[in-house]
C-alpha positions, 0 to 999 in steps of 0.5 A, a space after each residue: 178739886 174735891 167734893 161730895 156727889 150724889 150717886 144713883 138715885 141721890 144717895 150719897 157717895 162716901 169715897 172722895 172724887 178727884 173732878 178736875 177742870 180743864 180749860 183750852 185757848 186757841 189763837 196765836 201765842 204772844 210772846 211776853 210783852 206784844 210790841 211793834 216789829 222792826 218795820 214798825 218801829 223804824 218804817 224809812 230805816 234811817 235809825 231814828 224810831 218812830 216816836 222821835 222821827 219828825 218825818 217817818 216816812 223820809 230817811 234822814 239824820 240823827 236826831 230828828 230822823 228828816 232829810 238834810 237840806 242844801 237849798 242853794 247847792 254849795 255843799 253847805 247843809 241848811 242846819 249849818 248854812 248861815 246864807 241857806 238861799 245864797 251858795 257860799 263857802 264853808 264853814 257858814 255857806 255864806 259868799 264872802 263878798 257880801 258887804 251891804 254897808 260897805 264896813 270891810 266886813 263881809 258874810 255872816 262875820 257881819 252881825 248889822 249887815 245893813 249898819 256900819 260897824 268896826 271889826 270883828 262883828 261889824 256891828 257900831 261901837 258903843 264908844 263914841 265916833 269923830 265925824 273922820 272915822 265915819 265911813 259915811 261922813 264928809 269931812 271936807 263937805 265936798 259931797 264925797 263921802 269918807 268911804 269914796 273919797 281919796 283925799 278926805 280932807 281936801 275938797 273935789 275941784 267940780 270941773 267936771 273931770 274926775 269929780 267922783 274922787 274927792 280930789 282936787 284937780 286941774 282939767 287936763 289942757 287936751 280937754 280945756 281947750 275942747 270947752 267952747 266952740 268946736 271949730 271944724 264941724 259944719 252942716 249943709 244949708 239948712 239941713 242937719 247932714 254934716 259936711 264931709 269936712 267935719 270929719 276930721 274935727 270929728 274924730 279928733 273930738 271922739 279921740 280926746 274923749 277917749 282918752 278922758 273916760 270921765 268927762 260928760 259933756 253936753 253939745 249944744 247947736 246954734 242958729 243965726 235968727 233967720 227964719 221962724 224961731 220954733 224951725 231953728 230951735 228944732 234945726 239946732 236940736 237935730 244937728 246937736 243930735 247928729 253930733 252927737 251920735 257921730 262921736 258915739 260911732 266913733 267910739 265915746 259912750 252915749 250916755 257920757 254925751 246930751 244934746 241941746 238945740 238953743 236956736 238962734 236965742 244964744 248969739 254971739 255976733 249981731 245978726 245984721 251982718 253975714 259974717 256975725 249970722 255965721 258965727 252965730 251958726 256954730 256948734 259948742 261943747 259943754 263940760 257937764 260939772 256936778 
């Protein structure tokens, strides 16, 4: 810069002075555009920067920089596991078996899990359906629906053997002829201990019951009128009981099997004679129909 001073004792100076102004900055240099390092930018080094990492603290995958997940541990990721809590199988991490509406139509294949639909997304068509399409209706009104029923236009014969297939039937012989009195089966006076000669009729009694898994009967136990009425009705009901878990010991499943004590109010003699007052102390089987 140029410019007019003063010399000693305020006079003028006539010749030109060159005055230069000299300026210092002192602190680190900055480069040209001062930005975050590369830890900055990427902290969890996973690729995914920082202003598009939704968990920048969490290594994790293109795009959004988070840890994909497997919660039910069948190889199949979250982002893709259309059954995320249950293990299943790829492509979609769903079991295969799953089938709620019993439509043929299992997994996430099945769009109305819960709805009886048609192939191939299970879910209802739009078209209109007769009553013998439907896998929930019953066409010959025997209580087994379509779905269950192996003969869908005849009726279940209720006899209490095989009636869960929607079939009729006829009850084998073997177990018609054990209906009624169980001959064979005593107990000792007034008690409910069986006698040692019941075990024959017993085991033969467990035996075809056995061979009949879908039979459910009831044994009832009987008194002669002898006695208080409220006494015999309990006898009656300890010694139907004892029948009973005698057959389960010998193998029939305790929930196909009841008892019934009925005392001395079912007779099937007079109890004026001592004949007719031991036939009524008797024991009966029931087949138990639907």
């Amino acid at each position: 810069m140029l410019s007019h001073r003063r010399g000693v004792g305020g006079g003028p100076v006539h010749h030109g002075e060159l005055v230069l102004a000299v300026g210092a900055r002192f602190g680190p240099r900055r480069g040209p555009a001062d930005g975050p390092g590369p830890s900055e930018a990427d902290p969890d080094h996973d690729g995914v920067p920082t202003e598009l990492d939704r968990c920048p603290r969490e290594r994790g995958a293109q795009p959004y920089g988070c840890p994909i997940l497997d919660r039910d541990a069948d190889g199949v990721h979250d982002d893709r596991d259309g059954c995320p809590d249950l293990p299943g199988l790829a492509p979609d991490g769903c079991p295969t078996a799953i089938d709620d509406d019993g439509d043929g139509i299992t997994g996430s294949a099945d769009r109305c899990p819960l709805q009886i639909g048609d192939a191939p997304d299970g879910c209802p068509s739009s078209r209109p359906s007769s009553p013998a399409e439907d896998p929930a209706s019953d066409v010959d009104g025997d209580a087994v629906i379509r779905r269950n029923d192996r003969c869908p236009t005849q009726r279940e014969t209720r006899n209490g053997y095989a009636d869960d297939d929607g079939c009729p039937d006829e009850m084998p012989p073997e177990i018609a002829e054990l209906e009624g009195v169980v001959s064979g089966i005593g107990f000792e006076s007034a008690s409910d201990e069986l006698t040692p000669s019941s075990r024959t009729a017993l085991q033969h009694l467990a035996d075809v019951l056995q061979r009949n898994p879908g039979v459910r009967c009831e044994i009832v136990g009987h008194t002669d009128n002898r006695g208080a009425a409220e006494a015999n009705r309990a006898l009656s009901t300890r010694r139907a009981e004892r029948v009973v878990t005698a057959l389960v010991e010998r193998g029939v499943p305790r929930e196909r099997l009841s008892a019934r004590g009925a005392g001395p109010d079912e007779p099937l003699a007079s109890n004026a004679s001592a004949a007719g007052r031991a036939i009524n102390r008797r024991v009966e089987l029931v087949i138990l129909r639907e």
